[in-house]
N, C-alpha and C positions, 0 to 999 in steps of 0.2 A: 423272391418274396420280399426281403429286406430291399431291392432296389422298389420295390412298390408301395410299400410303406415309407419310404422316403419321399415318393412321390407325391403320395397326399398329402404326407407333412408339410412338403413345400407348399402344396395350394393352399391347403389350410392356412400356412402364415401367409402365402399372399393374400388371401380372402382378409383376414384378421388386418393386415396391414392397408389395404383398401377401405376398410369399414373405417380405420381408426384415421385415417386421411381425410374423408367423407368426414367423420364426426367433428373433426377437427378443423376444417374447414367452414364448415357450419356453425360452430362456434367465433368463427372471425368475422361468418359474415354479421351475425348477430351484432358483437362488439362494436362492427364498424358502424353498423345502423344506431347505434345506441350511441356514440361516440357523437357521430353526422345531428343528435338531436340537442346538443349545447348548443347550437346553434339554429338550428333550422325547425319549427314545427310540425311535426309530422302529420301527412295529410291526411291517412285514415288508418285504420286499425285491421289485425286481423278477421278482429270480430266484426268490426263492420263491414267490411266488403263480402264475408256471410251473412250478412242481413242485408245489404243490400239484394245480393242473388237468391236468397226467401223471400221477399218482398216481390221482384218485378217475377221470378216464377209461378209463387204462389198466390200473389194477389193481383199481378200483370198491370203493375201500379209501384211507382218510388214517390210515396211519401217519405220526406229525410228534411228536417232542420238541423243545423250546427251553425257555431259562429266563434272563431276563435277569441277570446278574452284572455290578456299580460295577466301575467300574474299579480301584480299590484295591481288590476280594478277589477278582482275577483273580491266580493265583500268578504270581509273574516268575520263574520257570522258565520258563514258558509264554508270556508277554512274550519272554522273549531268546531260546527256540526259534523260535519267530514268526517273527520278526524275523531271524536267522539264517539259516535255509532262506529266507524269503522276498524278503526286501528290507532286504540286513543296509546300507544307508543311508539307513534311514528316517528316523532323529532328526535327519539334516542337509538331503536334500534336498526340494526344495519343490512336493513331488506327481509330478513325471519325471525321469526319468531319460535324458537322449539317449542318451549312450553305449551302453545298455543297450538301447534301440530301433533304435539302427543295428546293433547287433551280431545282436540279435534278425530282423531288415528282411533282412540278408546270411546267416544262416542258414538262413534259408526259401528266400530265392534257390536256394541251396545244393542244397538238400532237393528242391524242386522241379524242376530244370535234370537232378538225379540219374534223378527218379522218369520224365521225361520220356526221358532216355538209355535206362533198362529199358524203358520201354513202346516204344520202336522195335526195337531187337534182333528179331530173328526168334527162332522157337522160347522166348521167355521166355515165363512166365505172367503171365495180368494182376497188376497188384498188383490185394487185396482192400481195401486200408484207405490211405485218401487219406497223401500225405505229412502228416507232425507239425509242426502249426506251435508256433513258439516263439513267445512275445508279449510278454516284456521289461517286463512290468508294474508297477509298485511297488505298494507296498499300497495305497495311498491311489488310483490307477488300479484296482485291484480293487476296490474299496469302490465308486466309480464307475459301474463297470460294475454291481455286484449291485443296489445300490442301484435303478439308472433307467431300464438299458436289457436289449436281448433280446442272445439268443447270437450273432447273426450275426456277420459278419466285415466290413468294408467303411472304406472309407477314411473314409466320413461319420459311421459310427458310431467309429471310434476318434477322430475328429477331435472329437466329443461328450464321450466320454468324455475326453480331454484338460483340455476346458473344465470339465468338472465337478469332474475331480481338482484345475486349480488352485483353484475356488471352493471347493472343501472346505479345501482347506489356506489358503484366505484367509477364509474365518469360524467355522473351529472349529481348536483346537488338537491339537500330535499325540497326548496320551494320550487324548483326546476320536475321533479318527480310528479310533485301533487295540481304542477300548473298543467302539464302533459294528463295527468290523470281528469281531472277535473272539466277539460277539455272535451273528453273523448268517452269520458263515463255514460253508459245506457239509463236512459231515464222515462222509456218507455218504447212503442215502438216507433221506429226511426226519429225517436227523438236521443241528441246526444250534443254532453254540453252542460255546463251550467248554463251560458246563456239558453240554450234552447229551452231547457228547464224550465226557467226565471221565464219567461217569457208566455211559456205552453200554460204554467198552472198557477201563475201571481199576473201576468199579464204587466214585467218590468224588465229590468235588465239587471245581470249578475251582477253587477257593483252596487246596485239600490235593493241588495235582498236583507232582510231583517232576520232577528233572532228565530222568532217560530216559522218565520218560510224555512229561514236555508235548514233549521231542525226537521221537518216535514220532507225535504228534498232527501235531508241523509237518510231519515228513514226509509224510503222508496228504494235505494240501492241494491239492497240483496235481490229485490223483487220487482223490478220497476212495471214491467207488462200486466202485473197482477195490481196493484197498486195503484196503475194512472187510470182504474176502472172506478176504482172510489177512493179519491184522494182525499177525500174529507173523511172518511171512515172511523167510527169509535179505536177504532186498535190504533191506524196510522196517530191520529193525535196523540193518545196514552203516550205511546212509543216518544213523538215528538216531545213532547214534556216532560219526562224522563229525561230525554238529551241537553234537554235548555239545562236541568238541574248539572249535567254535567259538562258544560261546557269553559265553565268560568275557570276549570278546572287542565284545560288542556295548553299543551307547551306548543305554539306554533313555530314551522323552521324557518 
């Protein structure tokens, strides 16, 4: 009996010590991908070669702009819009943000605890559309995310994306971060880019964008698909005039 017990002991640690090889591995290969981009522009993201295979399966059609633009003739308007709507402590902090995750973590609570109180009621209707989760991201967690991994939700992949957000902020610098972001960011569909952007909805180019475009672009971000159906939209403006107010305000890196 105890030689059998010993036997699974052993497998179990091989299994444990395979997994933790496997993790670990995968963790270098990340690194190395992330190291290879101080240098080199990466060519697509992981989010986008999932839109691209929704695209030619579901529409049997690649509609796709992009256009790489240096990071010096990306306009800073468009930088401190960015950065404003987005993740207006970027230039200081070092890929996360807690605060912002726990507030994020308790709003979902929130929302969900809610959606749960309506769906017992008698006589309410179901909800059609899951509660809204918030996700407390910084840019550099965004870049993260597009970069490496899929859309799920799960405590293992944002625990990933974590790990990858500090590796980016510990081998490339932040106007290197927000050039790569800015780059590869969805701004509707198959459209990705500030040039593409700049070009789909001002009809110019990312270095000649203005104060209330590139405001109007950042806004579109959380939601670009929803957005580039009515870009001139009462909310989209509101929102973008709000960010002018807070632009003057941001530390660019």
């Amino acid at each position: 009996m105890n030689v059998r017990w010993r036997v699974i002991g052993t497998g179990a640690a091989r299994l444990l010590a395979l997994v933790a090889v496997g993790v670990l591995a995968l963790q270098l290969y990340f690194a190395l991908r992330v190291a290879l981009m101080t240098v080199v522009d990466p060519t697509s993201t992981s989010f986008q070669r999932s839109e691209i295979w929704r695209l030619v399966t579901e529409r049997r059609a690649l509609a796709w702009s992009q256009q790489w633009v240096p990071y010096d003739r990306l306009a800073e308007p468009l930088k401190r819009a960015v950065i404003a709507s987005e993740d207006a402590g970027f230039a200081e902090h070092s890929g996360v943000e807690w605060d912002a995750i726990e507030k994020a973590w308790e709003r979902n609570q929130r929302e969900a605890e809610r959606a749960e109180r309506r769906a017992g009621r008698p006589g309410q209707p179901p909800r059609l559309r899951p509660a809204r989760v918030v996700g407390g991201s910084t840019i550099t967690q965004q870049l993260a995310k597009n970069l490496f991994l899929g859309p799920e939700r799960s405590l293992a992949r944002k625990a990933q994306e974590l790990v990858i957000a500090w590796m980016l902020e510990a081998l490339l610098d932040k106007p290197r971060i927000l050039e790569i972001y800015l780059n590869n960011v969805e701004w509707g569909e198959g459209v990705f880019g500030a040039e593409a952007a700049a070009r789909r909805y001002f009809g110019t180019s990312a270095d000649r964008l203005g104060v209330l475009a590139s405001a109007r672009l950042a806004v579109m971000l959380p939601a670009p698909k929803r957005f580039e159906r009515r870009p001139d939209s009462p909310y989209l403006l509101g929102r973008a005039s709000a960010i002018v107010l807070r632009m003057g305000d941001v530390v660019l890196p």
